[in-house]
Structure formats: C-alpha cells, structure tokens
N, CA, C and O of each residue as an XYZ file, in Angstrom:
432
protein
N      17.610     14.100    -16.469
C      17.270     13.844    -15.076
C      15.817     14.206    -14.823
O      15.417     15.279    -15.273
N      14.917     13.355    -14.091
C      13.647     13.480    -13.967
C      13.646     14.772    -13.095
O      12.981     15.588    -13.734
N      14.045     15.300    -12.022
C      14.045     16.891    -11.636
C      14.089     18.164    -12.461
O      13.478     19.231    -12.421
N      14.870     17.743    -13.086
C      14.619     18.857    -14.026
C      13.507     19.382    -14.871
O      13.055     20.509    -15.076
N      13.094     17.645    -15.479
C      11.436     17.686    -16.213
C      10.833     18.416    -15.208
O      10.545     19.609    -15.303
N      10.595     17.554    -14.026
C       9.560     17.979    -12.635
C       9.643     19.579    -12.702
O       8.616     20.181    -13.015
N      10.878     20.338    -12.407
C      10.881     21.746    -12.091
C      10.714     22.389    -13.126
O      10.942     23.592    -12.995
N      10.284     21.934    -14.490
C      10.092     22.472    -16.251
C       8.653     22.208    -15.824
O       8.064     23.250    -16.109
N       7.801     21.374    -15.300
C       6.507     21.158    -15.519
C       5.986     21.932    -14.610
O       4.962     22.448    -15.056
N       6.305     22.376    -13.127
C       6.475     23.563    -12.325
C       6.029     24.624    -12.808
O       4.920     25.069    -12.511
N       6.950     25.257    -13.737
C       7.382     26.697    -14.642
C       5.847     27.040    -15.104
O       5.016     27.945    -15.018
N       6.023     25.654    -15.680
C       4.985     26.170    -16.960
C       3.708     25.174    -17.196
O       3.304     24.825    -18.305
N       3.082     24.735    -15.779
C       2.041     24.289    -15.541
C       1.634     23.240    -16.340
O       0.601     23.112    -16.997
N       2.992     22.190    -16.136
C       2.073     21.412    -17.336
C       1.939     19.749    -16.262
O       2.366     19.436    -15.151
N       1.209     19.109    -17.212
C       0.938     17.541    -16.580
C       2.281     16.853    -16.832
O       3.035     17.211    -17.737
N       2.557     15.805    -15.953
C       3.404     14.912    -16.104
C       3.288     13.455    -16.075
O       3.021     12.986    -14.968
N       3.439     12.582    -17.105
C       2.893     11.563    -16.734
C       4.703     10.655    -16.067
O       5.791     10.948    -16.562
N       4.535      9.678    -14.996
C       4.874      9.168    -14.438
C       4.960      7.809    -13.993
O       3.940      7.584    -13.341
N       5.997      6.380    -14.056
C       5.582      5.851    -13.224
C       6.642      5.689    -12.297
O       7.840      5.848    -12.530
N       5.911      5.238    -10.827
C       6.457      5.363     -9.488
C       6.890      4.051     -9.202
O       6.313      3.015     -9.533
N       8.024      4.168     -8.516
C       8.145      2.830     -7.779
C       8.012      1.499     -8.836
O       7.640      0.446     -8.319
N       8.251      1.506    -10.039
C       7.703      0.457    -10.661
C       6.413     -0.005    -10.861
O       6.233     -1.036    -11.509
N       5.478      0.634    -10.383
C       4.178      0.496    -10.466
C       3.092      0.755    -12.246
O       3.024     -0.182    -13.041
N       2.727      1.465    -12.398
C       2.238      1.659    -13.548
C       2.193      3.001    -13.866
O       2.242      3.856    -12.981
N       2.071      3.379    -15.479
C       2.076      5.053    -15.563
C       0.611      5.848    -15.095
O      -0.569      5.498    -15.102
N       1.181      6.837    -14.772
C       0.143      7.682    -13.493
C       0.609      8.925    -14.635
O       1.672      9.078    -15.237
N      -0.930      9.898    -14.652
C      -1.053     11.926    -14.732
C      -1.063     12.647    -13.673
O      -1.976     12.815    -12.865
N      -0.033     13.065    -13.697
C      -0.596     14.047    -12.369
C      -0.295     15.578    -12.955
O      -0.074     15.817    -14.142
N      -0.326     16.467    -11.995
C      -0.562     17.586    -11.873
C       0.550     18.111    -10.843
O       0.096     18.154     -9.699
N       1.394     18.371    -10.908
C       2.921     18.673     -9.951
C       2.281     20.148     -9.176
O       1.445     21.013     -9.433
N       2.939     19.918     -8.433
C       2.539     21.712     -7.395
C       3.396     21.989     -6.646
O       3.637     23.168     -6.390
N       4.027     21.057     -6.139
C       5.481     21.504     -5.215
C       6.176     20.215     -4.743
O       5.797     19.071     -4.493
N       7.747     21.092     -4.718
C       8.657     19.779     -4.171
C       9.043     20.203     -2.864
O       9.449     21.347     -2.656
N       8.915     19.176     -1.809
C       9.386     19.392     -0.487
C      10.890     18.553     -0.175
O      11.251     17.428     -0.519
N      11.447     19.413      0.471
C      12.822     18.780      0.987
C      12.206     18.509      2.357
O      11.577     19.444      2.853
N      12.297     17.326      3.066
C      12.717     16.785      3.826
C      14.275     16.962      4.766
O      15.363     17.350      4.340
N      13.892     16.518      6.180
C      15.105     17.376      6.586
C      16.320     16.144      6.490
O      17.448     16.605      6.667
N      16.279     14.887      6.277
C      16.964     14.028      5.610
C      17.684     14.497      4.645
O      18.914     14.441      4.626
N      16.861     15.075      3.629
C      17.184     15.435      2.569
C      16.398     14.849      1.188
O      16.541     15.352      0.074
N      15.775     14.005      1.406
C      15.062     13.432      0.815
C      13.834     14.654     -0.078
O      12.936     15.343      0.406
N      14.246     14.522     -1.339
C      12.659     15.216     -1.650
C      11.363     14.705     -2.546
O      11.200     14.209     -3.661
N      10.595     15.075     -1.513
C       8.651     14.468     -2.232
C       8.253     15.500     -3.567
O       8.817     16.546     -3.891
N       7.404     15.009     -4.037
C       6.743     15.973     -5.679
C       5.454     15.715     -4.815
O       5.076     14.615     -4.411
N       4.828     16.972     -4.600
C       3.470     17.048     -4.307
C       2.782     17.052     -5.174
O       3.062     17.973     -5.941
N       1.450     16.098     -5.683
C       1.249     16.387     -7.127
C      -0.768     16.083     -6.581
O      -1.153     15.895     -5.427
N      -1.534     16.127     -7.673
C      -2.482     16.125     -8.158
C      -2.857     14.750     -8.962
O      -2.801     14.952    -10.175
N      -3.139     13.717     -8.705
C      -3.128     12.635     -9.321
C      -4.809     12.563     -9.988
O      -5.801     12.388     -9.280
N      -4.844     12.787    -11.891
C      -5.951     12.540    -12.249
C      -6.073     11.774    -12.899
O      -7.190     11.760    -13.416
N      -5.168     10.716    -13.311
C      -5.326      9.412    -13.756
C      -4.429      8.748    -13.453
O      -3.378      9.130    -12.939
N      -4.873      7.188    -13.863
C      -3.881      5.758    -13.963
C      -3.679      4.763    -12.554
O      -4.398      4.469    -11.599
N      -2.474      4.470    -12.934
C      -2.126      3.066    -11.890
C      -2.098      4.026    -10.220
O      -1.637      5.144     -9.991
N      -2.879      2.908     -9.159
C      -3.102      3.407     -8.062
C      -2.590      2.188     -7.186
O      -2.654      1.111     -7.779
N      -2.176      2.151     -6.104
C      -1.794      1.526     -5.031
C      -2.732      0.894     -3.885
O      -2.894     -0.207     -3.358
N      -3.289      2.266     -3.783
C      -4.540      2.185     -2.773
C      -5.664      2.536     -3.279
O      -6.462      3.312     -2.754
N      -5.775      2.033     -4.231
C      -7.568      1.980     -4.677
C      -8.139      3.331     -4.909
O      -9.366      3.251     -4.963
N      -7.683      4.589     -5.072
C      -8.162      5.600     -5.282
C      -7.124      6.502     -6.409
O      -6.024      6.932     -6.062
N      -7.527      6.635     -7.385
C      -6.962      6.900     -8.624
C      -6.848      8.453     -8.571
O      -5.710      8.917     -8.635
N      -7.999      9.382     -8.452
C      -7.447     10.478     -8.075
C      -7.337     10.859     -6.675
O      -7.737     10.145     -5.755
N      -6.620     12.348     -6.485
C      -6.303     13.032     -5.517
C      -4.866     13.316     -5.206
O      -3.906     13.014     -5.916
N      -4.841     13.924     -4.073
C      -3.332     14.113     -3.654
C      -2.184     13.191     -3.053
O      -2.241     12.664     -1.942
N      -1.222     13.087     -3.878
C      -0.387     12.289     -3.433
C       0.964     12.802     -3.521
O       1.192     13.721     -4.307
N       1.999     12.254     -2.719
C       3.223     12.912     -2.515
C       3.991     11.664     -2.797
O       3.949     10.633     -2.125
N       4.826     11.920     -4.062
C       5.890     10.862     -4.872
C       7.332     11.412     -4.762
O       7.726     12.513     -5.147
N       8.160     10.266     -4.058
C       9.422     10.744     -3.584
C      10.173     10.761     -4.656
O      10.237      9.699     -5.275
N      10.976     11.989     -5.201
C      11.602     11.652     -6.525
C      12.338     11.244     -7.103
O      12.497     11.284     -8.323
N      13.221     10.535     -5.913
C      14.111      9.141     -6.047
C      13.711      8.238     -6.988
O      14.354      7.706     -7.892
N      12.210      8.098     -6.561
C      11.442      6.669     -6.965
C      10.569      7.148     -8.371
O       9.698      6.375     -8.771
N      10.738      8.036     -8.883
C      10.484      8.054    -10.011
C      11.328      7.678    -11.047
O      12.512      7.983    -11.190
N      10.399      6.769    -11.986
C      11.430      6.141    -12.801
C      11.079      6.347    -13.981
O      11.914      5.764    -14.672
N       9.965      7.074    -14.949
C      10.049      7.296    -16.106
C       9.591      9.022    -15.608
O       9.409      9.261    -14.414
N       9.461     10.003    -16.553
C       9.019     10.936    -16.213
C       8.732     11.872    -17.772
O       9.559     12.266    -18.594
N       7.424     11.997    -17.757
C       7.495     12.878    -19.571
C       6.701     13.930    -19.676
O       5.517     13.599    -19.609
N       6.841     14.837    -19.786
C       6.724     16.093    -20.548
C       5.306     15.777    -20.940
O       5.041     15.398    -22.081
N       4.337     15.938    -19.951
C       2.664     16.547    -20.694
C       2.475     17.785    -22.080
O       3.079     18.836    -21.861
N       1.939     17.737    -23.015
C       1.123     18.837    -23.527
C       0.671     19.973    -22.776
O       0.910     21.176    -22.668
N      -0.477     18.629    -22.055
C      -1.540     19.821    -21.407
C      -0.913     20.635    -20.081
O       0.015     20.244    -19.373
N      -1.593     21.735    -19.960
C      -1.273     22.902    -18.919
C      -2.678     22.567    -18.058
O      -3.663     22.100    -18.630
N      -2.658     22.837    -16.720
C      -3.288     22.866    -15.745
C      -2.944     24.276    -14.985
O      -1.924     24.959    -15.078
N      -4.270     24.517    -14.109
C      -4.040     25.782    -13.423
C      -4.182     25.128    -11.991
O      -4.901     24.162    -11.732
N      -3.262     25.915    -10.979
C      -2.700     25.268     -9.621
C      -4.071     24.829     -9.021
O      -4.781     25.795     -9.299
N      -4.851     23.934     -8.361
C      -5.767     23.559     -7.303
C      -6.309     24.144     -6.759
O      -5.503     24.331     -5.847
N      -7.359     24.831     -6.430
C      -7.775     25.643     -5.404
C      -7.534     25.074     -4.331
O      -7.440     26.017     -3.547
N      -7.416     24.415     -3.927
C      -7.125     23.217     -2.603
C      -5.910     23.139     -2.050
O      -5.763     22.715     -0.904
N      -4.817     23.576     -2.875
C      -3.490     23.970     -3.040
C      -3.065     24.596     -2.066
O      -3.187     25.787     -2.351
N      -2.597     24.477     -0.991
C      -1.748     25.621     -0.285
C      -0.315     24.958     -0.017
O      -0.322     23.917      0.640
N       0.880     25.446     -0.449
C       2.270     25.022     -0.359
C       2.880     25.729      1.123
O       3.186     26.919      1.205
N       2.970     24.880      2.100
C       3.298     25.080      3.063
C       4.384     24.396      3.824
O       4.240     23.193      4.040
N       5.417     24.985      4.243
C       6.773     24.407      5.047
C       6.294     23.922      6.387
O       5.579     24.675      7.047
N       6.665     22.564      6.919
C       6.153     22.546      7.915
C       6.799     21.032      8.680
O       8.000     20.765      8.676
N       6.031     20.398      9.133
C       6.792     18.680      9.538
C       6.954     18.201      8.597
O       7.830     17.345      8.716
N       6.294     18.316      6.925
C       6.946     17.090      6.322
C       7.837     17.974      5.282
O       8.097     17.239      4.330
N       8.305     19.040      5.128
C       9.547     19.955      4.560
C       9.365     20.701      4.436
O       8.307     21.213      4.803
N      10.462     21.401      3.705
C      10.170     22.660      3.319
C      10.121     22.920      1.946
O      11.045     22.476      1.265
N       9.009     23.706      1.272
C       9.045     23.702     -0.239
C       9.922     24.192     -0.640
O      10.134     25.321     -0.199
N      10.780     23.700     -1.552
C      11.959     24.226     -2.508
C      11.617     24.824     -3.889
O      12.468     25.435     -4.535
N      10.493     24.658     -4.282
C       9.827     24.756     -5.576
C       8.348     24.688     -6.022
O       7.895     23.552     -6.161
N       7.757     25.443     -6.198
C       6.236     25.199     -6.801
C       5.644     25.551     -8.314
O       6.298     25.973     -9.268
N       4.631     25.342     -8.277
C       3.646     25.914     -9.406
C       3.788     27.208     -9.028
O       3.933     27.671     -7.897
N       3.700     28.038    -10.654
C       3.673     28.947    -10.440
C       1.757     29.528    -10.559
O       1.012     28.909    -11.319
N       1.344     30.444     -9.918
C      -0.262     31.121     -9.596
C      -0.483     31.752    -10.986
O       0.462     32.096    -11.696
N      -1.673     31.878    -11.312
C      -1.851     33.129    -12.186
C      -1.504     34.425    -11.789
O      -0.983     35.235    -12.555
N      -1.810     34.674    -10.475
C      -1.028     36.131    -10.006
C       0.320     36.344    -10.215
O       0.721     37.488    -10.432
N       1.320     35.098    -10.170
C       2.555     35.113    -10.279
C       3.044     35.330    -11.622
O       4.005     36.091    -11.742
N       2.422     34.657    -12.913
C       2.552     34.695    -13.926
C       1.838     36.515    -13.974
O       2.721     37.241    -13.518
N       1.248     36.913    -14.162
C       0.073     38.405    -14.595
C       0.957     39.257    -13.806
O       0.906     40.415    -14.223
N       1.687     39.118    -12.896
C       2.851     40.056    -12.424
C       3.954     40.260    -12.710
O       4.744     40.941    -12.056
N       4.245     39.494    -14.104
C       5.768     39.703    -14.236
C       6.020     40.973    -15.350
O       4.996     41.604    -15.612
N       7.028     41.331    -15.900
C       7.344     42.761    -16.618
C       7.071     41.745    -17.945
O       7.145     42.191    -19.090
C-alpha cells in the first residue's frame, strides 16, 4: 500500500518518487500527511523534480493519496525544509510528519 511507503519515507527522510493522477513520475520530498475533515488525506511534499501540471516543476505541492498511483522507495535522504512548518488548521490536521534533526538527536 502506497501509505505505508509514504509513512516509511516520513521515518526516515527519504525521497519518493511518484506518479499522480496518471500524470508523469514526479521526486518529491514528503513532510506531512493531512487528514481532511472528510476524511480524505493530502501528502504535503517538496516537489524537486519531473512531470508538472502547472508549469512549475519545483515547490510545494499537496498530493491526495488516493491519487497516487505508483509510489517507490528513494535512496536519497533529505533534511525537512526550512520553510516547513506542519500546521493543523482549515485544510487538516497533520496525522504524520518528517521527522527534525532535533527529533532524531533526542531519542535514547
């Protein structure tokens, strides 16, 4: 199940490549999943390469994870965005994120 990859790439900071909606394969950079009060949940991610929709290849984009239809296991590790802030609010509530370097450097 592609959630599971998603919340494995979470853990342990890694890239995921993706494609959406049938569109083309996309890298991104995962940072958090929001539930929706539907129930519906988005992958907040970091998009630094591939197939784009709207003409802008990188940046932030939010991919509903219904509509993901391939999903694979990056190599590479990334460190969370400085730009990053995971916040509950009108469009959900986070159920899951990247984990920080503080979060990781604090554990036993």
């Amino acid at each position: 199940m592609s959630r599971a990859i998603v919340l494995q790439a979470l853990e342990e900071r890694r890239v995921l490549r993706i494609v959406y909606a049938y569109g083309g394969m996309r890298m991104i950079q995962p940072h958090a999943i929001l539930r929706k009060a539907d129930g519906t949940e988005l992958l907040e991610a970091f998009q630094v390469q591939g197939f784009t929709e709207g003409g802008v290849e990188h940046g932030w984009k939010n991919f509903e994870l219904s509509r993901l239809h391939q999903v694979e296991l990056g190599e590479e590790r990334f460190e969370p965005r400085r730009d990053f802030k995971p916040v509950s609010g009108a469009h959900g509530v986070v159920v899951a994120g990247v984990r920080t370097m503080e979060q990781v450097e604090g554990e036993p």
